[in-house]
N, C-alpha and C positions, 0 to 999 in steps of 0.2 A: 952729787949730794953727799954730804960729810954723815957718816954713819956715827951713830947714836950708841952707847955702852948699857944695857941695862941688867940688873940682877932681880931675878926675886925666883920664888920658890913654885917648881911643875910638878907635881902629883911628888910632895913631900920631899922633893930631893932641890936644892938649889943650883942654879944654872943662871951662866952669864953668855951673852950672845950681840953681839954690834950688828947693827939694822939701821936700815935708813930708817928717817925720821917718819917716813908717810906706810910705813909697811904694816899691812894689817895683822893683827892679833891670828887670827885662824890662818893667816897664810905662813908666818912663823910657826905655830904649832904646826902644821904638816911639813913643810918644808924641811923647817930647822930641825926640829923635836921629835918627827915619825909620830907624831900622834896625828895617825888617820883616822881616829873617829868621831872627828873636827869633821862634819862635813861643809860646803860650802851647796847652797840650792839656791835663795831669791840673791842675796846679796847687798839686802836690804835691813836686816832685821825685822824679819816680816813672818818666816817661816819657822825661824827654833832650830834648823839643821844644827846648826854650828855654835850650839848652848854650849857654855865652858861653865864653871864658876869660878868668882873672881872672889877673894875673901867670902866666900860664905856664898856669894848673890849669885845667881843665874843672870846670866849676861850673852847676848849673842857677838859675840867673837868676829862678825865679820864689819860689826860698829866701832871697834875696839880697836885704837892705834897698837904696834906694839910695847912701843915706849911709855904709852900708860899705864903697862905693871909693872912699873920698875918697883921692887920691893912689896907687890903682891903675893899672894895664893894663890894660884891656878890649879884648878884639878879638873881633869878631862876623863872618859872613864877610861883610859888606861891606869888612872890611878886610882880606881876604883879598888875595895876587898883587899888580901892580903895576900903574899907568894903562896898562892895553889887555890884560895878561896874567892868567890864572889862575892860581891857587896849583894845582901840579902834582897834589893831591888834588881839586883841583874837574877837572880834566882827565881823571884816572882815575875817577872815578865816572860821569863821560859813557863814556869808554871803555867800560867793563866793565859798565854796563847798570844802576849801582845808584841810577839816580835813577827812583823808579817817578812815586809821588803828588807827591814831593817833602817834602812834610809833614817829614817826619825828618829831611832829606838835611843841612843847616844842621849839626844837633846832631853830627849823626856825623859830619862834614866836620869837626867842632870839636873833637870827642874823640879823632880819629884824630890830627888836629894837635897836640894838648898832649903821646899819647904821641910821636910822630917826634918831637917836641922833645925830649926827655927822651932817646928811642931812638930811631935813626935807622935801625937794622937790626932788627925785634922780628920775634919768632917768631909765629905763627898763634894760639896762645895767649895769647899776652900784646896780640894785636889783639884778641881776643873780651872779655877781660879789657876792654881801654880802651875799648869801646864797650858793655858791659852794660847800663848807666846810660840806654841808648837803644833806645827799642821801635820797631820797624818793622811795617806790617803788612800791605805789599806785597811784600817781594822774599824775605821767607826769611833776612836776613843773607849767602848765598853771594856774594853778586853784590859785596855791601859790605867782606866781608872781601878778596873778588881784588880789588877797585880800591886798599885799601889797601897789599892786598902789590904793586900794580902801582906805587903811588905809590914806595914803599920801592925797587923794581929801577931808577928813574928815575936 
């Protein structure tokens, strides 16, 4: 199969990589890129392991050619916070307890991020809402919804 050329931009840095045409999004990012916190669980887009976001959207990664970001955004949370600091959501989830197995912790860190992007104030509702998409099944959700509204009082 004749490999594919594509550019666009990985947690703010740009990167060009040839991949076959059928090669999934989350298996690139592990593979190619070392962003292990791509996890890969149903393989469906069913569970949230493997939340990226793609220009802004929360997106699961393992529905995701990789030649349909060519001249995207991608940010995973290795591209979270800043050299030495965390993005105020990975802060709040240590805070509030909602890192169990970890397993999940990535996708929901990723879906909470796309809605504060969009909403920087969002009701309890509309947090349960942006994180559906992602199954836990360690903590219950309580611990992951107060780190988010903690993120949000920052």
């Amino acid at each position: 199969m004749k490999k594919v050329k594509i550019t666009f931009k990985l947690n703010n840095k740009m990167e060009s990589f040839e991949v076959e045409p059928n090669k999934r999004l989350l298996d690139m990012l592990r593979e190619d890129c070392g962003c292990t916190s791509v996890k890969e669980g149903c393989s469906e887009g069913e569970c949230g392991a493997c939340t990226v976001l793609i220009n802004g959207e929360a997106v699961t990664s393992c529905t995701v050619l990789a030649p349909q970001v060519e001249g995207a955004e991608v940010l995973t949370v290795e591209g979270l916070g800043t050299e030495g600091e965390m993005d105020r959501l990975q802060e709040t989830f240590i805070e509030a307890g909602a890192v169990q197995c970890g397993f999940c912790t990535p996708g929901m860190v990723l879906s909470a991020k796309a809605l504060l992007m969009k909403n920087p104030n969002p009701n309890r509702e509309q947090m349960k809402t942006a994180i559906e998409g992602n199954l836990c099944r360690c903590t219950g959700y309580t611990k992951i919804l107060d780190a988010i509204e903690k993120a949000v009082e920052k």
